[in-house]
N, C-alpha and C positions, 0 to 999 in steps of 0.2 A: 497206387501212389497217392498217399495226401497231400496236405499243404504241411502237415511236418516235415515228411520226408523229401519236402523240395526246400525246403527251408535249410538241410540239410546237408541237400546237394548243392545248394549256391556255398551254403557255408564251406564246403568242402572245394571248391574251385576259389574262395577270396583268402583261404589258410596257408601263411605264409611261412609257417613254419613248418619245415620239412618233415618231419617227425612225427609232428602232430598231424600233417595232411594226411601223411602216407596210412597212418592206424586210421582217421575218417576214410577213406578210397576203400583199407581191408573190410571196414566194416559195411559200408554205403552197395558197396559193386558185389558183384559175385566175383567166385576167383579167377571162371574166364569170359567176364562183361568185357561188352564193347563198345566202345565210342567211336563212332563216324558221324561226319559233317564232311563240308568239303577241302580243309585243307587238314583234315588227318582221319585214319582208318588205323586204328589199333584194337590190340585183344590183352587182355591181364591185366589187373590190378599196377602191376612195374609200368606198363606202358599207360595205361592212363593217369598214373599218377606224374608222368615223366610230363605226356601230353598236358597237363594241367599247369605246371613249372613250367612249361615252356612259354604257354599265354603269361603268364608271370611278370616271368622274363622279359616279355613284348610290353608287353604293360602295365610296369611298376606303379604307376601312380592310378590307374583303373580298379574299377570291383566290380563284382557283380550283383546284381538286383533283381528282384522278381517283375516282372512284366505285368501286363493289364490281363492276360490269360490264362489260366486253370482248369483245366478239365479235367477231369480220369475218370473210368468203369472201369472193373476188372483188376487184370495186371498190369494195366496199359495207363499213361497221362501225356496229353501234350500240356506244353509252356511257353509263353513266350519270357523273354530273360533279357537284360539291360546291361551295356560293360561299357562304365566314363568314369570320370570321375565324382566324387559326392555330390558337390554341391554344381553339377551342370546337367545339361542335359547329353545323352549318351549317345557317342555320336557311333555304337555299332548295335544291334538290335539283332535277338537270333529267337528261333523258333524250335525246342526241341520235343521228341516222342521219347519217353522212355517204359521201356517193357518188362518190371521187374520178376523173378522167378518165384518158388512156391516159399522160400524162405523169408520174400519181402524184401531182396536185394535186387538191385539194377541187374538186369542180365543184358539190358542193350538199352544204347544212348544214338537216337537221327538225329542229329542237327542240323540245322538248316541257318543260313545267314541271310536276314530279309534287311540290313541296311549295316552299311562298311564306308568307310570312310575313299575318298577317289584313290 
C-alpha cells in the first residue's frame, strides 16, 4: 500500500454518493476483503460498503483525514486516520492495518479505535 492507495481509501469512506462509493469499494477491496475494528466485522464488497454508509449515517457532518502515521513493506500498511469535522480538531482517532492481495486490492482492513468521544 502507498500513500496513493490510502488517499484512496479515505477517499472511499468520505464518498457520499452511493454510486460512486460503491464502484470505489469494487475497485479499492477485493471481492471477499474484510473490514473489522471493533464495532463491525464484515466480509464483501456489499457489506463494507453498507459498513461505510453506516458511519455516514452516524456522522453526517464528519470526514475523514489521514493521520500523522504511514508506514507499509510488502502487502502490508498500517495508518493512523482522523473523523471531525474540517475545520476542528477530531474528536475520534483510529489506527488501521491493512493487508492488500497480489492484485493491489485490500484483502483485509484491523481497525483499531485509539480515541472516541465518552
Amino acid at each position: 500500500m502507498n500513500a496513493e492507495l490510502l488517499d484512496r481509501y479515505l477517499a472511499t469512506w468520505n464518498e457520499r454518493d452511493a454510486d460512486k462509493r460503491r464502484a470505489m469499494v469494487d475497485d479499492l477491496f477485493a471481492p471477499e476483503g474484510t473490514y473489522t475494528d471493533p464495532l463491525a466485522d464484515v466480509r464483501g464488497r456489499e457489506a463494507i460498503d453498507a459498513t461505510i454508509a453506516a458511519v455516514q449515517a452516524q456522522f453526517p457532518d464528519f470526514a475523514f483525514r489521514a493521520g500523522e502515521v504511514f508506514d507499509a513493506h510488502h502487502h502490508i500498511a498500517r495508518f493512523t486516520w482522523e473523523l471531525g469535522p474540517a475545520d476542528a480538531e477530531a474528536p475520534i482517532i483510529g489506527f488501521d492495518v491493512a493487508v492488500l492481495d497480489d492484485n493491489a486490492q485490500i484483502r483485509q482492513v484491523h481497525g483499531f479505535l485509539d480515541k472516541v468521544p465518552a
